[in-house]
N, C-alpha and C positions, 0 to 999 in steps of 0.2 A: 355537442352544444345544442341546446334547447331553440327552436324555431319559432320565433312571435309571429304568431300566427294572421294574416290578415285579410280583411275583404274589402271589397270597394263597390259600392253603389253609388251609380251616374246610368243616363239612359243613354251615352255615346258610347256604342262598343268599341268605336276606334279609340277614341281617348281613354276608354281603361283598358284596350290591350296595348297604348301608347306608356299607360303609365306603369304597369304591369312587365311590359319587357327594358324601360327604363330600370326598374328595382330588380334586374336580376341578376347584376351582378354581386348584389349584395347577400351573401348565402347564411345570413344569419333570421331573413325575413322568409315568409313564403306564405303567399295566397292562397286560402283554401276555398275562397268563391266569388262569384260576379251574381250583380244584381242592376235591374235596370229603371227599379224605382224600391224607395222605403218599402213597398206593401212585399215585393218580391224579398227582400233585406230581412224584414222580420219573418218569412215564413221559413225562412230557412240558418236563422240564428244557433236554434237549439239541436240543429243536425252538426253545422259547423261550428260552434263556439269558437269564433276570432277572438283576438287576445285586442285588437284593434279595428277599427273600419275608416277610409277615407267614404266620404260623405257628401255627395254633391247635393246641393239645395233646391235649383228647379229640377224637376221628377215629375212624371206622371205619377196619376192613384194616389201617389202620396209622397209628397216633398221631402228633403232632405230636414227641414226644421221641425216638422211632425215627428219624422222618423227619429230623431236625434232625442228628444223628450221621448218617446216610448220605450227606444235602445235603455234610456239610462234608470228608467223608470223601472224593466222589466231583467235587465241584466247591466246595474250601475258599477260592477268591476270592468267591465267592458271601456275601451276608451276610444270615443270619437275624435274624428279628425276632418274640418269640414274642407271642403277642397273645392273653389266654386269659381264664379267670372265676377260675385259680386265683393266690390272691395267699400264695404259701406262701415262709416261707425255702428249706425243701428244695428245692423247684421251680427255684425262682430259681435256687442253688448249684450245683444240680445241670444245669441247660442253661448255663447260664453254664460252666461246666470243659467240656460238649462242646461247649463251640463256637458258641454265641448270642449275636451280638451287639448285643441289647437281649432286654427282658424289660419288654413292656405291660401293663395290664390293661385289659378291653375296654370300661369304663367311662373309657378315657383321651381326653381331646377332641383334636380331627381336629386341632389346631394342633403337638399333643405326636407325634402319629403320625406327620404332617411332622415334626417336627424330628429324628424319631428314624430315616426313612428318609433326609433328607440326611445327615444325624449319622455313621451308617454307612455311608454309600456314600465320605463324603470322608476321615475319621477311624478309618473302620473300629470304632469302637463307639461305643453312648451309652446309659449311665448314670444314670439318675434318682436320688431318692432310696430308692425302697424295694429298689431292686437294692443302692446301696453299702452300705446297713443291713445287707441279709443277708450281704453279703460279708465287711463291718465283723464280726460277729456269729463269722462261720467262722473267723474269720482272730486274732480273740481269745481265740475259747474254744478253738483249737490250740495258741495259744502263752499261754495262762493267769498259767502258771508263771512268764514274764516279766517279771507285773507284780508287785508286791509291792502288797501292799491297804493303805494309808495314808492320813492324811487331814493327818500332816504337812507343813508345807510346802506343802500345799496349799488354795484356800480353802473357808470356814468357810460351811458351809449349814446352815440351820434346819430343823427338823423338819416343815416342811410342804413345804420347797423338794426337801427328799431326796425327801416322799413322792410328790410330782409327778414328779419326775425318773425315778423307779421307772417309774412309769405312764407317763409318757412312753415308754421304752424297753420296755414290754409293748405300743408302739403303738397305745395308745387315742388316741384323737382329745381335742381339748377339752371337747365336748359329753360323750363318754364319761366323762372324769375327775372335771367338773364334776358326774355324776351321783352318782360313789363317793364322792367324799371331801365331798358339800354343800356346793359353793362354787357361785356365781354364771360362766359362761363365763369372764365376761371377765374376774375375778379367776384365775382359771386362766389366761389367756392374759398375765398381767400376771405373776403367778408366772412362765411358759415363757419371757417377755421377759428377766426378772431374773436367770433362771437362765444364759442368752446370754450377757449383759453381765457378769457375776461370773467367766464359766466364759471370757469372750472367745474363744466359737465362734460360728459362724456360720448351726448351724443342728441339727437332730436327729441327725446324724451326729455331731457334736462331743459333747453332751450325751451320746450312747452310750457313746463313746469315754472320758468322764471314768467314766464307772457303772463300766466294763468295769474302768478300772485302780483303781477303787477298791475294788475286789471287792461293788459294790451289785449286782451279776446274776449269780444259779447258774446 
């Protein structure tokens, strides 16, 4: 069986021999190098030719958002995978258009990293949910104008369900919401259910998507 070959550049040697001995039990991947900024990553591309790279973003000499445009520029069958502490829409958007095909956060477990290095090597990308949220996000508030803000025709939510949904789409967690609005979790989580089955999505991406066309988010 063919090895996807990968490398990781991040300037914490502990966290990539953290993440490094995480993926070994997976005997279908295998590392062929470490680098401790972009400039190190490119100098040693065309010695190792990865099939993949995780990609941290602060680096010295040279970032992981530089390095990622150059990667895809100089060898674009190559697939980035950005792996970092920042969980920003910009961030996201913005590797995402040059050329990253995935966007982790370093808190993500070793099962998700797999899937997101096979993900990319067969499919050529993968998408979680806080990637297509911000993409969701870009992609609405360009074409705004589109939607017509109505609640005709459409269904009928109460005034607690709207204010969860707000909070929801400001990505607070349940914990979080339960704290703003003084509800118990789990009545909040029974709220976020109701709201699913009313709105028949499948998940916080659909919930956005309703906010966005009903003009519930500036």
């Amino acid at each position: 069986m063919a090895h996807i070959k990968v490398a990781i550049a991040d300037d914490h040697k502990i966290f990539r021999s953290g993440v490094i001995n995480t993926l070994v039990p997976y005997d279908n991947i295998r590392f062929v190098f470490e680098a401790d900024d972009g400039l190190h990553l490119l100098q040693h591309m065309e010695q190792h030719q990865p099939d993949v790279i995780l990609m941290d973003l602060k680096m010295p000499n040279m970032d992981g958002i530089e390095a990622t445009i150059k990667v895809k520029e100089k060898y674009p069958d190559v697939k980035v995978i950005i792996l970092t502490m920042y969980e920003d829409d910009n961030f996201i958007v913005h590797l995402v258009e040059n050329g990253a095909n995935a966007y982790l956060l370093k808190n993500a477990d070793p099962e998700e990293i797999y899937e997101a290095i096979c993900t990319t090597y067969e499919k050529g990308f993968y998408f979680n949910e806080n990637v297509n949220l911000a993409l969701l996000k870009k992609v609405l508030h360009k074409n705004k104008q589109q939607f017509k803000p109505t609640l005709k025709n459409e269904v009928q939510l109460n005034d607690r369900e709207q204010e969860v949904l707000k909070l929801i789409c400001q990505e607070l967690t349940t914990q979080e919401i339960s704290e703003q609005i003084f509800l118990s979790p789990r009545t909040v989580e029974g709220i976020r259910q109701k709201l699913l089955e009313k709105l028949n999505v499948k998940n916080s991406v659909g919930l956005v998507l309703y906010a966005f066309r009903n003009g519930m988010i500036e």
